[in-house]
N, C-alpha and C positions, 0 to 999 in steps of 0.2 A: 504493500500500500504506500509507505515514504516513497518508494522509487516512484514509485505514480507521479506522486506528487510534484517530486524534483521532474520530473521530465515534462508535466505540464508548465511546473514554472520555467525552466528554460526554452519553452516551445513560444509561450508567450512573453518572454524577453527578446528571445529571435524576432516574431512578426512585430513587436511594438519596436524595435529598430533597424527594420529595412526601413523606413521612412529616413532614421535619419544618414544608413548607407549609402542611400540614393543619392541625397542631399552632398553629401561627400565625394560621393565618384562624380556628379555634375559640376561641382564646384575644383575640380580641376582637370575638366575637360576643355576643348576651344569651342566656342560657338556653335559653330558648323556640325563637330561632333555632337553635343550638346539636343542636340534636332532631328540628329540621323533616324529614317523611318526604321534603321535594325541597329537592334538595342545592343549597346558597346560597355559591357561593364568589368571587362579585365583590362590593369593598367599595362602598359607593355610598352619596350623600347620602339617599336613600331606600331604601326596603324594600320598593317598592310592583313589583320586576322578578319575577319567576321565581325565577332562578339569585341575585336583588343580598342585600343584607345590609347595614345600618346598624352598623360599628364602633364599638365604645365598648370602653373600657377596666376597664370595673366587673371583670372575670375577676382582674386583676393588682389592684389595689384593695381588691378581698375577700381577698385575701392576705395586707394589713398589720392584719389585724383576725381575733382566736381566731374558729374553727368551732363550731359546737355540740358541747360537749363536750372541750374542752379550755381550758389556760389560757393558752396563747402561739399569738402570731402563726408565718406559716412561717418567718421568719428565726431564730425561735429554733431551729426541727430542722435549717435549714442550717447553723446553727452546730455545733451536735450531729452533723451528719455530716462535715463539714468537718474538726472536731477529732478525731473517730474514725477518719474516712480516711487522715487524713496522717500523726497519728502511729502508727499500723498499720501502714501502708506504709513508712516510713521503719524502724521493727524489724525488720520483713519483711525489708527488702534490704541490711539492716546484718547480722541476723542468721546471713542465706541466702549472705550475699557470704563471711563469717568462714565458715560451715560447707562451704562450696563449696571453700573454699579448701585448706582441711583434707581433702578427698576428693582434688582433684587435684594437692597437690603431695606427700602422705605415702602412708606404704606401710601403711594401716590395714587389718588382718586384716578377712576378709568385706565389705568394704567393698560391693561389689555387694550384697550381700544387706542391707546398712546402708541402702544408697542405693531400694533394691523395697521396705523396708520402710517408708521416707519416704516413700516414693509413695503407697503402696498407704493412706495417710490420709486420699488424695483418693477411695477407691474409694467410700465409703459416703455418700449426701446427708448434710449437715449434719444436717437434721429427723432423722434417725435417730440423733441420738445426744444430742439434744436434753433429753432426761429426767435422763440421768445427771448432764449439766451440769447445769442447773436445780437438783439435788438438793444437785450439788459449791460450785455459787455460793452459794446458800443457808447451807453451813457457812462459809461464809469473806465473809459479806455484802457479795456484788458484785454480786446484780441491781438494776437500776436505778440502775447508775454507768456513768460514760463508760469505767474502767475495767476493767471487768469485759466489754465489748464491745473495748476494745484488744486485751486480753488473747487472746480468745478470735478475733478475725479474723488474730491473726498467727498465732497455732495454725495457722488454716487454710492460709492462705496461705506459712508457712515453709516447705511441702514442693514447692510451685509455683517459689520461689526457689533452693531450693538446686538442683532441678535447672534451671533456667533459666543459672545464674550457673556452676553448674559446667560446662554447654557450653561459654559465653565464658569463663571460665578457662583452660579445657583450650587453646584455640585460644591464647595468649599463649605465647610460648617461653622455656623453663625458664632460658633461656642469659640475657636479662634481670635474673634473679635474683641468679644465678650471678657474673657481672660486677659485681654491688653489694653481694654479699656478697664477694666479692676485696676490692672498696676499703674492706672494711671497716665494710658496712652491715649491722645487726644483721637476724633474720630479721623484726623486726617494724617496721622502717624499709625494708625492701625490698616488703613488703607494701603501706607506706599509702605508698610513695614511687615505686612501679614497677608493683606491681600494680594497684592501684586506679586513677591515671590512667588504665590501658590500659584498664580494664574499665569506664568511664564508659558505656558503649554498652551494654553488658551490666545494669548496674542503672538506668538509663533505662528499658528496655525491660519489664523486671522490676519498676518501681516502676507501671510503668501500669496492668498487667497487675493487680498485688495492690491497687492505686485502686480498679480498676472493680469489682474484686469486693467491696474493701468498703464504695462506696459505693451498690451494688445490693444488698447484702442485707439482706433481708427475714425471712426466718424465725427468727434468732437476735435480733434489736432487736425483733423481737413479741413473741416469749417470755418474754424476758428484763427487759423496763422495762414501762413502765406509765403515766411521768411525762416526769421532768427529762431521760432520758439517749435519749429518743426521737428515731429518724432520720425522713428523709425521706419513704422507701417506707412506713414507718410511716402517716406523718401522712396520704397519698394513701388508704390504707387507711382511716380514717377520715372521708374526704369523700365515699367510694366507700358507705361506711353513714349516710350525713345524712337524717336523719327527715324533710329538707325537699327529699330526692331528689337526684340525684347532681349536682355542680356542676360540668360538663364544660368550660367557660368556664375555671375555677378549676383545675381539673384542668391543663388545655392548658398554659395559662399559668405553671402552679407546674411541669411539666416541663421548660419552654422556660430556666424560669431553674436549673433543678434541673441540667442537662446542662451549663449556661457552662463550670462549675470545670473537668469534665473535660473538653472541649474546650479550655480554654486553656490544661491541664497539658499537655495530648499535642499542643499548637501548641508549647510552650515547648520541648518537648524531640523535638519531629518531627525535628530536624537528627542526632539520636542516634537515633531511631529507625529513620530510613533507611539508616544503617551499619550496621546491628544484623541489619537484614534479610540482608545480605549478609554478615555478620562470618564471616571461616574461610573463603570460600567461595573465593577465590582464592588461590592458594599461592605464594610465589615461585619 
């Protein structure tokens, strides 16, 4: 039965990375290759096989040099989403952690209907409400700043936090508090001194979550910038309409390094994400 098991999980480790395989061998083929209607996925000193392909690096290469039609390389939009993700993220779950806390340790009238009405801000795609902002940033001159995309991803993602943090709150025992307030610890020294260690797991989990969302999105950093405060998904966008036809070499490549960040946030903090999974679940 164990062998079972290891072989289904190495069967689904396999097919969940030929995606990023693929991504790899196109990312240092040429263009032309890159298109061929027969698929070429052995690398080879020659080019003269069927299936072979001659590696080169020119895909990553073309990346440290602007596209047509812009005036930075991609490390400038990595920059650009890098600083818009993280501090996003870090409001988010600073935000969501204080507001969570406040649902599950006070006795606030309606609160249920407080907590459906947080929610329900997820109910509507972004693009749909896209206009009103546009019109709102406009009186208060925030398109095309980093802030004005801060701003406007923790909006989103605050209602994702509060209820994510208010589950691992609830699961902490009141009686923790309780004890620290006896010795004399004020309510907001029992918070950053009692609560928050515990709930390290809980905004791990929570910061990943509001990452990936703001460093995938797309339709508010199209909208909204033009220039300087341009992400990533943006810039793809971009090479995707190149007068000189799509650079999927370029492409590959700008993804493979596009993913690292988040791959090494959710390695860094995989240790809190596998308690997290299980947080509450066993009871004494």
């Amino acid at each position: 039965m164990k062998n079972i098991q290891i072989a289904i999980i190495i069967g689904y480790a396999a097919l969940a990375s030929l995606p990023l395989a693929w991504l790899g061998l196109t990312s240092i083929k040429t263009k032309e290759t890159a298109i061929s209607p027969t698929a070429r996925y052995i690398p080879s000193a020659s080019d003269e096989g069927r299936h072979t392909f001659k590696p080169t690096l020119d895909g990553y290469r073309q990346l440290l040099v602007p596209h047509v039609g812009t005036r930075h390389a991609m490390w400038h939009f990595i920059g650009n989403s890098i600083l818009i993700g993280l501090l996003s993220t870090l409001a988010s779950v600073a935000l969501g952690t204080a507001c969570a806390y406040g649902f599950s340790r006070y006795d606030i009238p309606g609160a249920k209907d407080w907590l459906f009405f947080i929610l329900s801000t997820r109910f509507l795609p972004p693009l749909a409400v896209v206009v009103p902002v546009l019109l709102m940033y406009r009186t208060f001159d925030l398109p095309n700043t980093h802030l004005g995309l801060i701003i406007l991803y923790t909006g989103f993602n605050l209602s994702l936090a509060v209820w994510l943090m208010k589950g691992f709150i609830d699961e902490i025992p009141r009686e923790y508090e309780e004890a620290a307030l006896v010795d004399g610890y004020t309510r907001f020294q029992a918070f950053t001194r009692i609560i928050l260690p515990q709930a390290r797991t809980g905004m791990a989990v929570t910061a990943v979550f509001c990452l990936i969302s703001a460093w995938n999105e797309y339709g508010f950093a199209m909208t909204l910038n033009n220039a300087e405060a341009v992400t990533v998904p943006v810039y793809f966008a971009g090479l995707q309409g190149n007068i000189q036809g799509v650079p999927w070499p370029q492409i590959a490549a700008g993804v493979l390094i596009f993913a690292l960040p988040i791959i090494v946030f959710t390695v860094l903090v995989r240790r809190h994400l596998l308690r997290g999974v299980t947080f509450g679940t066993i009871k004494q």
